[in-house]
N, C-alpha and C positions, 0 to 999 in steps of 0.2 A: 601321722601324729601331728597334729595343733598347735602341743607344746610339752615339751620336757621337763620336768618337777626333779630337780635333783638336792640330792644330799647336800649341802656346804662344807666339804670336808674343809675347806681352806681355800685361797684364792686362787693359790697354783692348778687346784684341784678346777675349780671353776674355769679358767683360762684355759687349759687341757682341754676338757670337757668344749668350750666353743670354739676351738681351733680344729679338735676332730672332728665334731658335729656339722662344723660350717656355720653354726650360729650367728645371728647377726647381733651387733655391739645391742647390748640392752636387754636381750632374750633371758638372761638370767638375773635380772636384775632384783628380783623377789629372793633368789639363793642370799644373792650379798648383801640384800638389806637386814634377812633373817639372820645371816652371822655376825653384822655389824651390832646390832640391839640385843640379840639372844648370845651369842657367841655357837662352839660346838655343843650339842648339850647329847652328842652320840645319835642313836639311833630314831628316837625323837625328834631330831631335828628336820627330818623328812617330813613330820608330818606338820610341821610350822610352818614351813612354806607351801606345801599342799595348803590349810588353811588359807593361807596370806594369796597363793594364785586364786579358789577358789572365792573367796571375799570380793576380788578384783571384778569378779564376773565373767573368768574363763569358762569356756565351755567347751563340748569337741571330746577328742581324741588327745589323749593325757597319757604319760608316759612316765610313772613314779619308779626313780632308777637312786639306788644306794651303792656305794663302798664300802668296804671292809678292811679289817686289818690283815695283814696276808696278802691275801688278796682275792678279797670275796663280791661279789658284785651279784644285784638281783634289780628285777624290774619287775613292774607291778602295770600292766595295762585299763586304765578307766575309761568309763563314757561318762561323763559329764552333761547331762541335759540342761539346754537357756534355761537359767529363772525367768 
């Protein structure tokens, strides 16, 4: 996988997320910009930073991963072809 497209549930959530993943500082930085200016907006919000990576110019092997309440969790694998 290229790069991981995750949910923003909150920043804990985000720090979790690159401390398990082994992330390096920055890798999620589209998550935190989109909760900074959007906030949570729920299930939608996955797909604002999917936007906001794709707009960037990412390409590859893309890994769209969501949380739930409870505790639901789902992933979504893309290929993203260069423009």
């Amino acid at each position: 996988v290229d790069r991981l497209v995750c949910h923003p549930g909150g920043a804990k959530v985000l720090e979790a997320i690159e401390a398990t993943m082994g992330l390096a500082p920055g890798s999620l930085d589209a998550e935190r910009d989109t909760l900074r200016a959007q906030g949570n907006m729920s299930a939608p919000t996955a797909l604002f930073v999917l936007d906001k990576v794709l707009k960037s110019g990412q390409s590859g092997q893309l890994a769209l991963c969501a949380l739930g309440p409870g505790f639901t969790a789902s992933m979504l694998p893309l290929t993203v072809a260069p423009s």
